[in-house]
VMD Tcl script that draws the C-alpha trace (Angstrom):
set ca {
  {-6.31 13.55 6.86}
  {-3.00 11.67 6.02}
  {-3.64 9.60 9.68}
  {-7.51 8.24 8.70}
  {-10.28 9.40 11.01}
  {-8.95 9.71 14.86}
  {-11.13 8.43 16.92}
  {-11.12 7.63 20.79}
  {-12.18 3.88 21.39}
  {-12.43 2.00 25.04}
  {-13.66 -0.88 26.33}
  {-16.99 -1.19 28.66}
  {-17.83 -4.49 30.55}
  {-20.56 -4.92 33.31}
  {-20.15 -7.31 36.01}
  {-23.96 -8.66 36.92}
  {-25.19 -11.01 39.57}
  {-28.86 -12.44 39.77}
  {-29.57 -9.42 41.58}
  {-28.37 -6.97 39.13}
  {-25.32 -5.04 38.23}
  {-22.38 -5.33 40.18}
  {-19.72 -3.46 38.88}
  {-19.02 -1.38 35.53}
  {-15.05 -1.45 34.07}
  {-13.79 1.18 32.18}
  {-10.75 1.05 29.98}
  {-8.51 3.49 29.51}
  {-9.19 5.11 25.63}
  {-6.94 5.13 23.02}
  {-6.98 7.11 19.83}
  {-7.16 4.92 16.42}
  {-7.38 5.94 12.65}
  {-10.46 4.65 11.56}
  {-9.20 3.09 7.95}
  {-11.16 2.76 4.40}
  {-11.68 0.92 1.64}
  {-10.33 3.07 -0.90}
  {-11.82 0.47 -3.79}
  {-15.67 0.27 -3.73}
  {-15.55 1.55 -7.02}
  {-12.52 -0.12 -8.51}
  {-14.16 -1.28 -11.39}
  {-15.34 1.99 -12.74}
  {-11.74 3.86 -11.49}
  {-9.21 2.19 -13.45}
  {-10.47 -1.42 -14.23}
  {-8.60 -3.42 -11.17}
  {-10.48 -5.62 -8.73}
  {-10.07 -7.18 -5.48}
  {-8.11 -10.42 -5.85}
  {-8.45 -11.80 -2.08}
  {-9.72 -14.55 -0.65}
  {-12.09 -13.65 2.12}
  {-11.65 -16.94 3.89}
  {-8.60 -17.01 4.15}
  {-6.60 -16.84 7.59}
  {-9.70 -15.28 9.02}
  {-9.72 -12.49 6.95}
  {-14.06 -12.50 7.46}
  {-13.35 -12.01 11.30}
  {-10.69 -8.84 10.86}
  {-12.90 -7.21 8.50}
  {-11.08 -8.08 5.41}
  {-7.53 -7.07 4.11}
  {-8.48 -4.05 1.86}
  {-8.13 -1.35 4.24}
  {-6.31 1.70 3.72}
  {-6.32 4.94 5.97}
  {-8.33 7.43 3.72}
  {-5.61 9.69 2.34}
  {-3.17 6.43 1.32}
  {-5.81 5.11 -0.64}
  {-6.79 7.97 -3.08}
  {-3.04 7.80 -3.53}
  {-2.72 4.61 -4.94}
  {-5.59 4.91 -6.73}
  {-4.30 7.97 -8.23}
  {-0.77 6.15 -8.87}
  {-2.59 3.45 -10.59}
  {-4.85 5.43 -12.81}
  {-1.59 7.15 -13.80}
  {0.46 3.93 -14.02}
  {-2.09 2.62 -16.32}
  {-2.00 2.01 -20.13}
  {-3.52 0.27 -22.73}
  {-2.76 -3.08 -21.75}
  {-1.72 -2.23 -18.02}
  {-4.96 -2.60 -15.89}
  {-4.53 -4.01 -11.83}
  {-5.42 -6.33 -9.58}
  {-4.66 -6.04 -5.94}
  {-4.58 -8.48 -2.98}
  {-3.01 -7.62 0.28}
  {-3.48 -4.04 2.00}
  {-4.23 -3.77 6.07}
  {-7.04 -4.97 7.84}
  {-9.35 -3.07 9.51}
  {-7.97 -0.77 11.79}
  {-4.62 -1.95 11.35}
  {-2.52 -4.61 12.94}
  {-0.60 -7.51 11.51}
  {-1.87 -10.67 9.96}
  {0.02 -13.76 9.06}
  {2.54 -13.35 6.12}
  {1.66 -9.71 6.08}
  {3.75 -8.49 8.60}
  {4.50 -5.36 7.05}
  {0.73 -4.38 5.95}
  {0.35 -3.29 9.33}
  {-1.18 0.15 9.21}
  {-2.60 1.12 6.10}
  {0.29 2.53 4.12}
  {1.44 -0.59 1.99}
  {-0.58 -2.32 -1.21}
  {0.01 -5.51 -2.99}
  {-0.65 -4.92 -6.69}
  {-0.07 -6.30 -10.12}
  {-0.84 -6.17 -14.19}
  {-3.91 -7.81 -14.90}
  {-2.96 -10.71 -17.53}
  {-3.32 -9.26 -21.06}
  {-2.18 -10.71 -24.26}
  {0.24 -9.41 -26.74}
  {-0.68 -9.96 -30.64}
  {1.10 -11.08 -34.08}
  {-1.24 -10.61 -36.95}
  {-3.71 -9.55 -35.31}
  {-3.91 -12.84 -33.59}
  {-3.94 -13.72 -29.78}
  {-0.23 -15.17 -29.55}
  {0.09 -15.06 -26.07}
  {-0.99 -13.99 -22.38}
  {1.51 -12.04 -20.41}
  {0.91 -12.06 -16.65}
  {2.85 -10.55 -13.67}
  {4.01 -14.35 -12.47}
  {7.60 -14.83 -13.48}
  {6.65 -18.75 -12.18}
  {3.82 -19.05 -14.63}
  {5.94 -16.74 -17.46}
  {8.93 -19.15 -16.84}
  {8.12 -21.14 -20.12}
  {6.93 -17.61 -22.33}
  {8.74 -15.97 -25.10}
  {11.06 -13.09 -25.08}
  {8.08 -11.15 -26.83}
  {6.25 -11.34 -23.91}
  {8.73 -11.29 -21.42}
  {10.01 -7.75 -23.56}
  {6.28 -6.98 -23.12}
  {6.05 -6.93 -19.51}
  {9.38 -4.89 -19.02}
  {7.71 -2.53 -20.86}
  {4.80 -2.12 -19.20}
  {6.63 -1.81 -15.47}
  {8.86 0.74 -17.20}
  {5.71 2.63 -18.59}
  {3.81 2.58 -14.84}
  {7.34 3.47 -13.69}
  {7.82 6.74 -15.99}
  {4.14 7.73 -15.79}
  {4.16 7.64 -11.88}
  {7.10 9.59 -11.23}
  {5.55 12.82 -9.88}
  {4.13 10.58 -6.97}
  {7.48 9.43 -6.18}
  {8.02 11.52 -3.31}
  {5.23 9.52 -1.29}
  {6.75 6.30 -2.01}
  {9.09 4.66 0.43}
  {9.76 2.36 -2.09}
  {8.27 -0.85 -4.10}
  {9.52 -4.57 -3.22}
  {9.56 -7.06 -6.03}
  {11.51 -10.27 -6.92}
  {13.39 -9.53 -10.17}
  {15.75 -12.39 -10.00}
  {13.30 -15.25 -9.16}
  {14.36 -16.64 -12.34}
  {16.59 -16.36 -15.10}
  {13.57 -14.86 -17.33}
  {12.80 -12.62 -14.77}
  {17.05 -11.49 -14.33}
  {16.90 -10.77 -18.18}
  {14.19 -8.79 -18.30}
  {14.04 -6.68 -15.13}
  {16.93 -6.84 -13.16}
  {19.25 -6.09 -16.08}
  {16.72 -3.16 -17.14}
  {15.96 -1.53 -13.98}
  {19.10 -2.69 -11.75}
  {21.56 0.42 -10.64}
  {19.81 2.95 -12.28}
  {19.21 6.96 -11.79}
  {15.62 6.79 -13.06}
  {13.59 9.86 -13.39}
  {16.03 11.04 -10.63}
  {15.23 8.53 -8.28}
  {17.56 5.37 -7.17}
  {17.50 2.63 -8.57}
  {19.40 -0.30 -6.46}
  {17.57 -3.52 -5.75}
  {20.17 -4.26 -3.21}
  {20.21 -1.58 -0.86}
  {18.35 -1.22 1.92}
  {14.33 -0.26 2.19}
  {15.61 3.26 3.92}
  {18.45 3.94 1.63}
  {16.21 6.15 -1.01}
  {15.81 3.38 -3.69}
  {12.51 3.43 -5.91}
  {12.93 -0.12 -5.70}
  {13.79 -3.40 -3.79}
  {14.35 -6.75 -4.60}
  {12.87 -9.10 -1.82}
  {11.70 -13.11 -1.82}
  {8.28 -13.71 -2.43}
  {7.64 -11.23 -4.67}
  {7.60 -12.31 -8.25}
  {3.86 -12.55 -8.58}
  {2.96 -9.27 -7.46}
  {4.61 -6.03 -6.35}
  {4.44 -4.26 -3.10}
  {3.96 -0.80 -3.15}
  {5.15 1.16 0.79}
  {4.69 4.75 1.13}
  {5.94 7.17 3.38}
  {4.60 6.85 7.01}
  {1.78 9.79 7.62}
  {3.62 10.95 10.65}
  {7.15 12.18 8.41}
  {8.51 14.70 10.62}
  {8.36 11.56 13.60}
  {8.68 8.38 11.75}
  {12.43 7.24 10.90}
  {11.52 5.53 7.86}
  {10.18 8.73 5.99}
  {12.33 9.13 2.50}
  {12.01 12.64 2.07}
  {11.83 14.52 -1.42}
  {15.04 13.39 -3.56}
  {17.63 16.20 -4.02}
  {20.30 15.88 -6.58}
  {23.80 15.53 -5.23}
  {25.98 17.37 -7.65}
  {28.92 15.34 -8.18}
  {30.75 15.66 -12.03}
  {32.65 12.80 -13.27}
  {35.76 14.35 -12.16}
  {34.95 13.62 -8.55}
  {35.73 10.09 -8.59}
  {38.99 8.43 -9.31}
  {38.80 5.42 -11.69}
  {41.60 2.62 -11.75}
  {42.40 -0.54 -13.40}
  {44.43 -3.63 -12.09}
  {47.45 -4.79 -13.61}
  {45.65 -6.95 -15.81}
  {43.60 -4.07 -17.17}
  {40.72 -6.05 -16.61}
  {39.17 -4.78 -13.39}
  {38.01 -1.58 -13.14}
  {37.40 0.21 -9.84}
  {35.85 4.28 -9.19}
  {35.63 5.52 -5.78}
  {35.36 9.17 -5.21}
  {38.56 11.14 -4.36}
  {36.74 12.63 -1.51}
  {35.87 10.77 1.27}
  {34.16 13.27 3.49}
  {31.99 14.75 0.14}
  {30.66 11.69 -0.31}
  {28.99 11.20 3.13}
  {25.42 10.40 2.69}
  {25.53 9.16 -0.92}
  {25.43 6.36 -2.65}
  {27.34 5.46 -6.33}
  {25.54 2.48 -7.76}
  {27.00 1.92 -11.64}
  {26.33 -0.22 -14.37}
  {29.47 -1.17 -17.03}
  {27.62 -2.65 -20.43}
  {28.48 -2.57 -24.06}
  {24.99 -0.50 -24.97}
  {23.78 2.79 -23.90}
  {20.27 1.68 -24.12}
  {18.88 -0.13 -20.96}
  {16.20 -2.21 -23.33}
  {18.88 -4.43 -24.89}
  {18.57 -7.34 -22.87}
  {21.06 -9.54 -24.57}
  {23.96 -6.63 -23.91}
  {27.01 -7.59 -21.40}
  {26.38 -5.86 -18.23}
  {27.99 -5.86 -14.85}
  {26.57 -4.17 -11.81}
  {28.15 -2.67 -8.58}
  {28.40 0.12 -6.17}
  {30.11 1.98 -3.85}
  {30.90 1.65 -0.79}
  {30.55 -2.47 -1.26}
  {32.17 -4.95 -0.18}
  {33.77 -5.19 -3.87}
  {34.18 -2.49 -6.19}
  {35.61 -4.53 -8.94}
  {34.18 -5.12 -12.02}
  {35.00 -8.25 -13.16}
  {36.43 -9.31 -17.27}
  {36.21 -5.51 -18.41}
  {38.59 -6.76 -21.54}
  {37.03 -10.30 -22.06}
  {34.06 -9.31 -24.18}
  {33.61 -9.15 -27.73}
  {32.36 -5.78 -28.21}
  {35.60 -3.55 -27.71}
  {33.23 -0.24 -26.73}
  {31.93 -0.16 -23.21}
  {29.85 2.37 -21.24}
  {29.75 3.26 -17.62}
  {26.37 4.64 -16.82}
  {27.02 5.73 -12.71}
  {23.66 6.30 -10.35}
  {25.34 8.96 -7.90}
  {22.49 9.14 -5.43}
  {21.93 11.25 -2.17}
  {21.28 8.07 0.66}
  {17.97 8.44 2.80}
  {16.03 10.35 -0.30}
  {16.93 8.39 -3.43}
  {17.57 12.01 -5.03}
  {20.14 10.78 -7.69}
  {21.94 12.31 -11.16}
  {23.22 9.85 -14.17}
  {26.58 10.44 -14.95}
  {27.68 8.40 -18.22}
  {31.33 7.29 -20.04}
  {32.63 5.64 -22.52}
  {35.77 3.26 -22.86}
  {37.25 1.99 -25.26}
  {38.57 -1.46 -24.04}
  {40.82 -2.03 -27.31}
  {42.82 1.25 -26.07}
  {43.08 0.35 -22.55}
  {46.52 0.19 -22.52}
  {47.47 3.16 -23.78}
  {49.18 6.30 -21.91}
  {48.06 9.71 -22.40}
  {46.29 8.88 -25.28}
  {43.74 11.69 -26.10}
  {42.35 10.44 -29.16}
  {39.72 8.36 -26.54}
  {37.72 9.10 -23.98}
  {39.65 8.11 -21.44}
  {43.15 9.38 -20.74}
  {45.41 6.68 -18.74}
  {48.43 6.91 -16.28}
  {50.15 4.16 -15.13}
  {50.61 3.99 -11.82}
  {52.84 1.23 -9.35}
  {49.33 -0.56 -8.67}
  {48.02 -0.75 -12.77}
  {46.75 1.92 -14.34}
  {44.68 5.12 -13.42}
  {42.99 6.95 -16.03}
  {40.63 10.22 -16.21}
  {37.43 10.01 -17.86}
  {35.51 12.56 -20.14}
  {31.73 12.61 -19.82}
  {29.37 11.36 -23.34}
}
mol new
graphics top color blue
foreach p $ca { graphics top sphere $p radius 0.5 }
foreach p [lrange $ca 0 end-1] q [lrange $ca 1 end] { graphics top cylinder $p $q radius 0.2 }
display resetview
C-alpha cells in the first residue's frame, strides 16, 4: 500500500539474576511501515545508480539512506523512466533510512516520500567530437559554455514535459536555480513564473502553495523530488489534483505610473481571487528558450507589483505571459499579451493591443489577449 508494510513492533527485555530470570518488560507496540529499497535493480530499470556513501554519518548503522515505503518508490522509478532521454540517465543519493526518521542534513527525508536525484554527466558533441561534459553541478558548470549550459535546460525541461501525468503525486521539487549567474540564465529565467503543463511554476512561493517547483539553498548539485504524504485526506501538506481557475484577461486591471514605465495588474476582484495566485513574466520574446531576452518577474499579491524600466529597453514589443494559478493545488492557466512600449502613451488607440485611459494616478489601459 501507499503507507509500506504496517507492522506492530515492541520492545522485550529480561531482567536475570545468577539465579535466573527476574522480571520480563514489555513495551507498549507501535505500528511502523516497514520501508524498501525500491532500486536493487537500478541498473537494468533506467540506467541510474546509488551515489551514497555508506560511511557516512553512520549511514551502515541506520541501514542505509535508500529507503522508500514500497508504493513511493515504484513512483519515482516510474517518473524517472519517463523523465528519461537519450542523454538524461540518474543518479540518486539521499532518500530515508530504514524505517524512517531523520538523519543529519536530511531533515526532511524523514519518512520515505522524498528522493535526491540528478542527470548523470553526459557530453554534448560538435563534429562528432566529445566537446564537452554537462553535469547537474552549476559549481562545477560555472566555467562551461552556453552550449552546454542550453543543454542542460533542455534536458530538465524534457524530464519536466515527459513527467507531467505524475504531477499530481508531487508536492513539489526543490532546486537552486540562482546559485550562480550561469545557473539564473539558464533555469531561473526559463522555468521562473510559469503555467507549465498546467501546473505552477513560482520558485518563490511557498512548498504548500501548489508550485511544481522551489528554489531552496543547497540545491544546485542535485534536485529534490517530495511527493504527496500517503495519508492525503489527514496530512496538511497534501497538494491535491490542480484545477484550472478560469480567470480571462479582462479580470485584472492593468496600470502604468506617470512615467509610463511601471506597470502594475491586480485583479478587479478582490474576493474572486481568494485562493489564487498571479505569478507573470514581462519579456521582449514569446519563447521561454531565449535566454539572452529582457525579462522581469513578479506576482501578485507581493510585496511589489511593479515592474520595473517597462520603456527602457531596446526592443519596443513586449509580452506579458501571466501564470493565474489556483493556491494549495498549483492548477494554473497561461494567459498572454502584447504591448507595444513605443505606443504607450497613446489614448484610445485601437490600432494596438492595448487600449489606454489616462487616469489622475498615470495611465490605465485594457488589454486584448495574443
Amino acid at each position: 500500500s501507499g503507507n509500506g508494510w504496517p507492522v506492530l513492533m515492541g520492545i522485550e527485555v529480561e531482567v536475570h539474576s545468577a539465579e535466573g530470570m527476574i522480571s520480563r518488560i514489555h513495551s507498549p507496540f507501535i505500528s511502523k511501515a516497514i520501508l524498501t529499497n525500491p532500486f536493487a535493480d537500478i541498473s537494468s530499470t533506467i540506467g541510474g545508480e546509488d551515489h551514497y556513501d555508506e560511511n557516512a554519518w553512520g549511514y551502515t548503522r541506520t541501514g542505509g539512506d535508500k529507503w522508500m515505503k514500497p508504493a513511493f518508490g515504484r513512483r519515482l522509478i516510474n517518473i524517472l523512466t519517463d523523465g528519461s532521454s537519450e542523454l538524461a540517465k540518474w543518479k540518486f543519493n539521499d532518500l530515508s533510512k530504514l524505517n524512517g526518521g531523520t538523519f543529519q542534513g536530511h531533515e526532511s527525508h524523514s519518512n520515505g516520500i522524498d528522493a535526491d536525484v540528478k542527470f548523470k554527466p553526459f557530453d554534448i558533441t560538435e563534429d562528432g567530437k566529445n566537446a564537452e561534459q554537462v553535469s547537474f553541478n552549476f559549481y562545477n558548470m560555472r566555467n562551461a559554455s552556453d552550449s552546454a549550459w542550453e543543454s542542460l535546460s533542455n534536458q530538465l525541461n524534457t524530464f519536466l514535459n515527459n513527467i507531467k501525468h505524475h504531477y499530481e503525486h508531487i508536492r513539489v521539487i526543490y532546486l537552486s536555480p540562482t546559485y550562480n549567474a550561469k545557473s539564473t540564465k539558464y533555469i531561473h529565467k526559463r522555468f521562473a513564473n510559469r503555467c507549465f503543463n498546467q501546473r505552477l511554476i513560482d520558485f518563490s512561493v511557498g512548498s504548500n502553495d501548489g508550485t511544481l517547483m522551489k528554489a531552496i539553498g543547497g540545491h544546485h548539485h542535485h534536485f529534490h523530488i517530495k511527493f504527496n504524504p500517503p495519508n492525503i485526506y489527514n496530512d496538511a501538506t497534501y497538494i491535491p489534483k490542480g484545477t484550472l481557475p478560469n480567470l480571462e484577461i479582462s479580470d485584472f486591471n492593468y496600470s502604468l505610473d506617470s512615467s509610463g514605465s511601471n506597470l502594475r495588474i491586480i485583479p478587479r476582484s478582490i474576493n474572486n481571487f481568494e485562493g489564487k495566485i498571479l505569478s507573470w513574466r514581462l519579456q521582449d520574446a514569446l519563447t521561454f528558450d531565449d535566454f539572452d531576452m529582457n525579462l522581469e518577474i513578479n506576482r501578485y499579491p507581493g510585496t511589489n507589483s511593479y515592474s520595473n524600466t517597462l520603456k527602457n529597453k531596446l526592443v519596443a514589443k513586449k509580452f506579458i505571459i501571466m501564470a493565474v494559478a489556483n493556491k494549495y493545488n498549483g492548477g494554473c492557466q497561461e494567459l498572454r499579451v502584447e504591448i507595444d512600449t513605443s505606443k504607450i502613451k497613446a489614448t484610445n488607440n485601437d490600432t494596438f493591443k492595448w487600449t489606454y485611459i489616462k487616469t489622475a494616478n498615470g495611465y490605465e489601459f485594457t488589454p486584448r489577449e495574443l
